[in-house]
SEBA-301567 format. One record per atom (N, C-alpha, C): residue in one letter; x, y, z; residue number from 1. Coordinates in nm, 2 decimals. Example, Ala and Ser with C-alpha at 12.3 -4.5 7.8 and 13.67 -1.06 7.14 Angstrom:
<rs>
> a  1.32  -0.57  0.78  1
> a  1.23  -0.45  0.78  1
> a  1.32  -0.33  0.78  1
> s  1.28  -0.22  0.71  2
> s  1.37  -0.11  0.71  2
> s  1.29  0.00  0.79  2
</rs>
This chain:
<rs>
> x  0.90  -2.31  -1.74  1
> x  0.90  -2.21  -1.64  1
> x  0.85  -2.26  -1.51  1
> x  0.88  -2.25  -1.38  2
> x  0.87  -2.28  -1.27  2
> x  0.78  -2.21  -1.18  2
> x  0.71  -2.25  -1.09  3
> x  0.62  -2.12  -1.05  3
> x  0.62  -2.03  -1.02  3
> x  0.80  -2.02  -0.93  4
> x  0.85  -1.92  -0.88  4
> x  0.91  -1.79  -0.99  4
> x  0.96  -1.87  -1.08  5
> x  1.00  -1.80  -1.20  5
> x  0.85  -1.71  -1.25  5
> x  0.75  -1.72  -1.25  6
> x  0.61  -1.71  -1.32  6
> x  0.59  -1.60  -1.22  6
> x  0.59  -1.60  -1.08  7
> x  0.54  -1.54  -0.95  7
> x  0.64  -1.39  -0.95  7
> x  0.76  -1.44  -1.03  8
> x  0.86  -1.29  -1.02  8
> x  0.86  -1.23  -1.13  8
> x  0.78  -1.30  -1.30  9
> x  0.76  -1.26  -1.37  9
> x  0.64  -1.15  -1.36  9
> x  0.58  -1.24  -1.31  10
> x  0.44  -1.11  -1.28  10
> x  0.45  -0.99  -1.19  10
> x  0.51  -0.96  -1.11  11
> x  0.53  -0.89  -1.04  11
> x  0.66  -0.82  -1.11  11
> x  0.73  -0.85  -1.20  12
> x  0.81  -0.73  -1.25  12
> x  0.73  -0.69  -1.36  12
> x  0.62  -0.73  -1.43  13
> x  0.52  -0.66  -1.52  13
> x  0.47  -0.58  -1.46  13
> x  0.41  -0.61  -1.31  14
> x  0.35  -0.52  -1.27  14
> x  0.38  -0.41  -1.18  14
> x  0.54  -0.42  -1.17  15
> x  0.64  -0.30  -1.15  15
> x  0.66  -0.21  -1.24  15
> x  0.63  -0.26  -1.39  16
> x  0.70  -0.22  -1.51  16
> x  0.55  -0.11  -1.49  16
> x  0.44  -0.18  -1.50  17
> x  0.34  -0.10  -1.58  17
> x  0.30  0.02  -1.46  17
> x  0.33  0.01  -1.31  18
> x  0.30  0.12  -1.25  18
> x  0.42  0.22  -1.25  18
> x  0.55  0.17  -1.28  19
> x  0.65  0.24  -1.28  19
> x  0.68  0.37  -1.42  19
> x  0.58  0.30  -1.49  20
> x  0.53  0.39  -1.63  20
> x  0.43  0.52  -1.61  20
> x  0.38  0.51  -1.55  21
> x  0.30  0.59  -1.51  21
> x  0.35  0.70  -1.36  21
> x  0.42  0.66  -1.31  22
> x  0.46  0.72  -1.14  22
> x  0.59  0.75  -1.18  22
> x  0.63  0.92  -1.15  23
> x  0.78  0.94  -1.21  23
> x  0.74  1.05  -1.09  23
> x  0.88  1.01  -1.03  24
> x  0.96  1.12  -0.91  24
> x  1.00  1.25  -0.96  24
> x  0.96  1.38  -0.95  25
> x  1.04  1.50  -0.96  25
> x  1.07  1.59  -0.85  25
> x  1.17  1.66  -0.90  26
> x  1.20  1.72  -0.76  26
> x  1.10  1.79  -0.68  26
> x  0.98  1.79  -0.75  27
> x  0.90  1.91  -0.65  27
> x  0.83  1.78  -0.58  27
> x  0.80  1.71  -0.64  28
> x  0.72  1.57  -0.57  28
> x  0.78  1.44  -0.62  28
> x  0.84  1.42  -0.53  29
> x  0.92  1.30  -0.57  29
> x  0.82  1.20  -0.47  29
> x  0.95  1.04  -0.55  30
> x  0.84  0.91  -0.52  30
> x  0.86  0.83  -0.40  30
> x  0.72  0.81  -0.35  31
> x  0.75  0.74  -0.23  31
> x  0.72  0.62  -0.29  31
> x  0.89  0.52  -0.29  32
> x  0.90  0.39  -0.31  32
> x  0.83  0.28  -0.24  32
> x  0.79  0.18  -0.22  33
> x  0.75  0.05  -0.09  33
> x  0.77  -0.07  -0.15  33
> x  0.88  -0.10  -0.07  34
> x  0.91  -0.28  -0.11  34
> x  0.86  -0.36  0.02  34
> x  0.82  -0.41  0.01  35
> x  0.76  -0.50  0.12  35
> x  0.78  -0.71  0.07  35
> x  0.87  -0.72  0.22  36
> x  0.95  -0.84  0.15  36
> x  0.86  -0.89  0.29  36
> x  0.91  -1.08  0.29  37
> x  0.81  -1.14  0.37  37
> x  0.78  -1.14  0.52  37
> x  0.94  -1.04  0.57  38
> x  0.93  -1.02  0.69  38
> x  0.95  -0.85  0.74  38
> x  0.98  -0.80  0.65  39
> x  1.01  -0.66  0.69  39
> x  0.97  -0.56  0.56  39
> x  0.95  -0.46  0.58  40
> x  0.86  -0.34  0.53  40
> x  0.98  -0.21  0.46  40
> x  1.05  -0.17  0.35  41
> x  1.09  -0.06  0.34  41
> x  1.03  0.05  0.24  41
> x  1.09  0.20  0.28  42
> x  1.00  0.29  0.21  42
> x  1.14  0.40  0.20  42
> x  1.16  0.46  0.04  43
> x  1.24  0.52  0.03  43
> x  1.16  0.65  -0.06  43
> x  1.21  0.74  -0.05  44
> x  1.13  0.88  -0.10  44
> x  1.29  0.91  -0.22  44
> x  1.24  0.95  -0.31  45
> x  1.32  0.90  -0.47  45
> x  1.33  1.06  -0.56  45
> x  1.40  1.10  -0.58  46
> x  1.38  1.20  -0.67  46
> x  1.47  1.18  -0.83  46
> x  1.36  1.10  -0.90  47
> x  1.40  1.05  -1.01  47
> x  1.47  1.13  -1.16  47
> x  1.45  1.25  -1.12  48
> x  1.53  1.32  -1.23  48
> x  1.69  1.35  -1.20  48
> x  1.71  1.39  -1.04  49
> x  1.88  1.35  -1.01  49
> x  1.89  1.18  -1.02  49
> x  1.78  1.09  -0.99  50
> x  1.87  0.98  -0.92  50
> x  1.89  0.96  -0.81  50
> x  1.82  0.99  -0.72  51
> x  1.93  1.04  -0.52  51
> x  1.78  1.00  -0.46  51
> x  1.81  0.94  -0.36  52
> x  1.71  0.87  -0.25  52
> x  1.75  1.01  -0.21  52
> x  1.62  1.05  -0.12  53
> x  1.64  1.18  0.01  53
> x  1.61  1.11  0.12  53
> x  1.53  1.03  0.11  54
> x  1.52  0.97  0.22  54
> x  1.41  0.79  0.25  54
> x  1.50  0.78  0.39  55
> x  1.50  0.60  0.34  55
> x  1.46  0.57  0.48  55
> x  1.35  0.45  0.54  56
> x  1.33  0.40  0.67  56
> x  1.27  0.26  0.63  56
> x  1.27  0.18  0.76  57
> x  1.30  0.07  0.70  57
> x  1.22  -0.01  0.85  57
> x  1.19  -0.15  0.86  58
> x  1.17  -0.17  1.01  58
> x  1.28  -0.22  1.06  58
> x  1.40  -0.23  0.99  59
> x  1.59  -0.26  0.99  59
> x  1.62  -0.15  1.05  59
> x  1.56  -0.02  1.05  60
> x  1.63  0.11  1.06  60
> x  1.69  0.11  1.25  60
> x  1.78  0.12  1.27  61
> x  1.84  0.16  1.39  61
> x  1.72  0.21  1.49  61
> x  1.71  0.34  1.47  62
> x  1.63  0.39  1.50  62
> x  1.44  0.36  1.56  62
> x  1.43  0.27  1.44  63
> x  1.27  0.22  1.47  63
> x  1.26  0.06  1.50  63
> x  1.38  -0.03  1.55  64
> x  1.37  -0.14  1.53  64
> x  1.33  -0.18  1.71  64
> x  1.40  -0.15  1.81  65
> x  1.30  -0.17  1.93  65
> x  1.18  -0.08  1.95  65
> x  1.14  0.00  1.87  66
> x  1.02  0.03  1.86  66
> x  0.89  -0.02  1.89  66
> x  0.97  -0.16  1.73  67
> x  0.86  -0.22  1.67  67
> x  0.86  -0.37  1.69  67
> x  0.94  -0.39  1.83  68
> x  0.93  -0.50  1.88  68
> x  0.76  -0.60  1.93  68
> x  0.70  -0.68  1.89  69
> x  0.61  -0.73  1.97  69
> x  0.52  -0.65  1.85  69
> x  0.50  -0.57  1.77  70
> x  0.35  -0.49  1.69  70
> x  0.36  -0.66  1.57  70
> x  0.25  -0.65  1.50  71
> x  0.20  -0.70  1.41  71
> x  0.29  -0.66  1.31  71
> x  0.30  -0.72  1.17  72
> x  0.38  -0.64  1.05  72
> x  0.29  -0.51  1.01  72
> x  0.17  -0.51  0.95  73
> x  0.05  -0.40  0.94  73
> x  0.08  -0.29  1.02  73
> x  0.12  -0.27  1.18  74
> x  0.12  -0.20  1.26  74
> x  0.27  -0.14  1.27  74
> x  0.33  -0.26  1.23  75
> x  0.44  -0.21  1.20  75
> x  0.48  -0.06  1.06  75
> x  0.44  -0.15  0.98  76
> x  0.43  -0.04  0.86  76
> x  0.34  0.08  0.85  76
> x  0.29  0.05  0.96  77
> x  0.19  0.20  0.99  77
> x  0.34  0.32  1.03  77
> x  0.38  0.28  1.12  78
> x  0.50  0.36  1.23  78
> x  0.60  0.38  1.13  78
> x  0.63  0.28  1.03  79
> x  0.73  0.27  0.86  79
> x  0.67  0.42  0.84  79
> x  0.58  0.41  0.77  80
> x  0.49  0.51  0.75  80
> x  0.54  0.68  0.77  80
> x  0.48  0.63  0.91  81
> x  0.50  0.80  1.01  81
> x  0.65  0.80  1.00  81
> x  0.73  0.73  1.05  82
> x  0.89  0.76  1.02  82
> x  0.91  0.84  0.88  82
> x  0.86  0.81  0.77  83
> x  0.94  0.81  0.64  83
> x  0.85  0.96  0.62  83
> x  0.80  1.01  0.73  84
> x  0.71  1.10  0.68  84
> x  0.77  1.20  0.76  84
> x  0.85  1.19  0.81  85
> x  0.91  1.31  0.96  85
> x  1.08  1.32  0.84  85
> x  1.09  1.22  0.81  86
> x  1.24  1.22  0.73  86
> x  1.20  1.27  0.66  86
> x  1.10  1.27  0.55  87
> x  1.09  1.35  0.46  87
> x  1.06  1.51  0.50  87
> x  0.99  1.52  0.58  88
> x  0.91  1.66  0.60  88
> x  1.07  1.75  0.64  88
> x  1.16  1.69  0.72  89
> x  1.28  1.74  0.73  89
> x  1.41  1.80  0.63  89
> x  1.35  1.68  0.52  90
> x  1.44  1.69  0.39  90
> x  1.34  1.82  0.33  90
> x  1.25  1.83  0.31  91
> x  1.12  1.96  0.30  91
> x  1.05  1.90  0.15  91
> x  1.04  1.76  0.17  92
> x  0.90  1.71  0.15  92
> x  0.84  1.67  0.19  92
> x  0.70  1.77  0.13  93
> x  0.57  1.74  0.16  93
> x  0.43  1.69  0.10  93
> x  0.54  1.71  -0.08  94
> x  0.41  1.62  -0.12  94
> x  0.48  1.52  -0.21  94
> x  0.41  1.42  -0.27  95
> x  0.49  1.29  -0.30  95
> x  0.41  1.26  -0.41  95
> x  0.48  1.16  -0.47  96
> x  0.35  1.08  -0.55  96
> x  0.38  0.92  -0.54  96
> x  0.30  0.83  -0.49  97
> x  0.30  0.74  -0.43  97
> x  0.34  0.55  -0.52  97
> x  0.43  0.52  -0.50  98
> x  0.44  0.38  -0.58  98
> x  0.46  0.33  -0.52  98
> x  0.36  0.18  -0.55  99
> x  0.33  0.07  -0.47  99
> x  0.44  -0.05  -0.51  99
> x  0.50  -0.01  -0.64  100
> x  0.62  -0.12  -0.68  100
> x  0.59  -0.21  -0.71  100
> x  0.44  -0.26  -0.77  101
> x  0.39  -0.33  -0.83  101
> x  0.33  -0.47  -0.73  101
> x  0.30  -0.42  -0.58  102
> x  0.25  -0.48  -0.46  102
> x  0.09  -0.41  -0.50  102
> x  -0.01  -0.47  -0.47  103
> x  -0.12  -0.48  -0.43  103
> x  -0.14  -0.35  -0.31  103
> x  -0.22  -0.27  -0.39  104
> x  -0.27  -0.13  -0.24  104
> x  -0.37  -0.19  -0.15  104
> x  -0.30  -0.31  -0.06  105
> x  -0.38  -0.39  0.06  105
> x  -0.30  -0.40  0.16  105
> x  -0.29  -0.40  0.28  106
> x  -0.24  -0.50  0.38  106
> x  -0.13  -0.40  0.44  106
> x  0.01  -0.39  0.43  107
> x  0.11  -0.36  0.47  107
> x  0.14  -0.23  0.36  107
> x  0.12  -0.25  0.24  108
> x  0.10  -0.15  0.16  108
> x  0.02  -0.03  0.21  108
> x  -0.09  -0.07  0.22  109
> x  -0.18  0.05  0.25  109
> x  -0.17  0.05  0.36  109
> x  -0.12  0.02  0.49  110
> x  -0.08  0.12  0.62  110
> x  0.02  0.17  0.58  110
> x  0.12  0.10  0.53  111
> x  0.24  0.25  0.52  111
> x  0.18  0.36  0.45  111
> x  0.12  0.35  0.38  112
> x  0.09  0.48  0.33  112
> x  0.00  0.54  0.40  112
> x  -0.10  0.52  0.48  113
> x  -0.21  0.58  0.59  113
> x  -0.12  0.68  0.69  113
> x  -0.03  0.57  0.73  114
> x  0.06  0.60  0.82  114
> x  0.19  0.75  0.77  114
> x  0.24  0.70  0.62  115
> x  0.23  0.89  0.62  115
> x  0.20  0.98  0.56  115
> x  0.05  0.95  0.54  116
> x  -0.07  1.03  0.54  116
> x  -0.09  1.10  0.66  116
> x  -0.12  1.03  0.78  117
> x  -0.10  1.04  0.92  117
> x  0.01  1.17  0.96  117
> x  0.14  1.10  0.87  118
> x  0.28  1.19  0.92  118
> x  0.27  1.31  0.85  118
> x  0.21  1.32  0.81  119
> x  0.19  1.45  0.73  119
> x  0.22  1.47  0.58  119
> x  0.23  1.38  0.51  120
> x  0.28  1.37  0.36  120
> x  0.17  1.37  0.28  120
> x  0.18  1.44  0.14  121
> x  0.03  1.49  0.05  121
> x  0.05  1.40  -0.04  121
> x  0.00  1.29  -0.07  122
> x  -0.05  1.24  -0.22  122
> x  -0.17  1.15  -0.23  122
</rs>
């Protein structure tokens, strides 16, 4: 096994085991966070249909000259507040939060501050 291979195994265990515990329902569905090496996304999940309600991204149209010139951290803060205005629209307001098997440090934990900030409960 290779290191890389080892590096994606562990992190789909540790998808597996928080994904066991964190289940989307319609009254509080899940705020997803993938966080890749250059960009940040965050999808709000309601796991008993199956159906994203809502999705932002630092790719997103909308927030990408934004977030021209900010740090990634600062960036995922504004990720954050975005995915928290889309939701409050769709008419959630409370969530239950998965990290996707990422570490609650760094880019993780501002997106979630951030919509904490936006107004989202978990």
């Amino acid at each position: 096994m290779t290191k890389a291979n080892a590096r994606v195994l562990g992190h789909q265990k540790r998808q597996a085991r928080v994904r066991k515990k964190v289940l989307g329902t319609s009254e509080r569905p899940r705020l997803c966070v993938f966080r890749s090496t250059a960009n940040i996304y965050a999808q709000v999940v309601d796991d008993e249909t199956g159906t994203t309600l809502a999705a932002v991204s630092t790719l997103s149209p909308d927030l990408k000259d934004t977030l021209v010139g900010l740090k990634k951290s600062d960036a995922a803060n504004v990720v954050g507040q975005a995915i928290a205005q889309v939701a409050k629209r769709k008419g959630c307001l409370k969530v239950v939060f998965d990290r996707n098997g990422f570490l609650y440090h760094g880019r993780v934990r501002a997106l979630s501050e951030g919509a904490r900030e936006g107004g989202l409960d978990f």
